[in-house]
C-alpha positions in Angstrom: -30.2 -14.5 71.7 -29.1 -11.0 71.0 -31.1 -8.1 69.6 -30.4 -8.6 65.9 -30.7 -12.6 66.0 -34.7 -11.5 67.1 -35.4 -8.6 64.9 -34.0 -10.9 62.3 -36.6 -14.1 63.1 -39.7 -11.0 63.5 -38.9 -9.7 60.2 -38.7 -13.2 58.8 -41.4 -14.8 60.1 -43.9 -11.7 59.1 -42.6 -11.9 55.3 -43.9 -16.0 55.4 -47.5 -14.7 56.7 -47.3 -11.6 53.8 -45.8 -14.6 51.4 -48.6 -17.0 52.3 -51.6 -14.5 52.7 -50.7 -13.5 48.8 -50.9 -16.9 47.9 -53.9 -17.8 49.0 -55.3 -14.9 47.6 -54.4 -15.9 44.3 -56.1 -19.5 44.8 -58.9 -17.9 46.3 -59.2 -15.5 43.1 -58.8 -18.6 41.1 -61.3 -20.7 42.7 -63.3 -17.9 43.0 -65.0 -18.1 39.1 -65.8 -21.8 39.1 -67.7 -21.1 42.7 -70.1 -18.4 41.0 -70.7 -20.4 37.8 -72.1 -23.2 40.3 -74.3 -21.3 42.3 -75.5 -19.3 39.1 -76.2 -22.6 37.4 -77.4 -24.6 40.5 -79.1 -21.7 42.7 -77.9 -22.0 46.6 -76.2 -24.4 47.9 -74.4 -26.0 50.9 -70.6 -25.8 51.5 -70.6 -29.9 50.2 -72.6 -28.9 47.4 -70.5 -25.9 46.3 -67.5 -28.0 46.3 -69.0 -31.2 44.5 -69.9 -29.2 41.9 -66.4 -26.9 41.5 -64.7 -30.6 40.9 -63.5 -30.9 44.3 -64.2 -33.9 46.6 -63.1 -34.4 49.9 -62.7 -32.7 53.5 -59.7 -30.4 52.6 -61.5 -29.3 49.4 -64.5 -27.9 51.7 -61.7 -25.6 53.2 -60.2 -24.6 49.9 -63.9 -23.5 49.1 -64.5 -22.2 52.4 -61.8 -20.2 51.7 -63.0 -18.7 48.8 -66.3 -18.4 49.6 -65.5 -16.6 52.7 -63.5 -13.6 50.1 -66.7 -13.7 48.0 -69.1 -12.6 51.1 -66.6 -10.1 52.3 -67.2 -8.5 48.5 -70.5 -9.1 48.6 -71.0 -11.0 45.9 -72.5 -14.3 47.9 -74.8 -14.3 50.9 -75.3 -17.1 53.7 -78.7 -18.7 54.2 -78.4 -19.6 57.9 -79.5 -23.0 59.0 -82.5 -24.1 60.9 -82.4 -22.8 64.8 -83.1 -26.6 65.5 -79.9 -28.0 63.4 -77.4 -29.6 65.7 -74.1 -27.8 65.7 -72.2 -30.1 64.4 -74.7 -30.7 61.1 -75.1 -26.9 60.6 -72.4 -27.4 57.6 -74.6 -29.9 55.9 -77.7 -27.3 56.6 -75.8 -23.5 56.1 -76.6 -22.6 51.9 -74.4 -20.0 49.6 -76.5 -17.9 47.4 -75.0 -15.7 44.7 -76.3 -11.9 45.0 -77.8 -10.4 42.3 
């Protein structure tokens, strides 16, 4: 492989990470107002509950939340309600609550 052939694949392969980091922005952004409208409505809740109540149901739909929640703590608009020392590790998602801020 020359020089160009792997500046080429580089330069390609860090426009699909720019490409796909936009777009998840955008769903994150879009998710983002249904999320808040929940826990203003419902108080906190647990990663299930959040996504139960957005309209979403299943295991990938907890990730699309997570997602979105995760861009809504780094703004500071949601904090994490830690689960009980004694919870299991594996249960801590069923335990862990999302509360809006203010």
């Amino acid at each position: 492989m020359d020089m160009g052939t792997a500046i080429g694949i580089g330069v390609a392969a860090a426009l699909g990470v720019l490409i796909s980091n936009r777009l998840q922005r955008r769903k994150n952004a879009a998710l983002a107002p249904a999320i808040e409208a929940a826990l203003r409505a419902q108080g906190p809740l647990t990663l299930p509950g959040v996504a139960d109540e957005c309209g979403l149901k299943g295991f990938m739909a907890r990730g699309k939340v997570m997602l979105a929640l995760n861009d809504l703590i780094a703004a500071g608009k949601v904090r994490v309600l830690d689960a009980p020392a004694a919870t299991p590790q594996l249960q801590k998602v069923n335990f862990i609550k999302y509360e809006l801020v203010g």
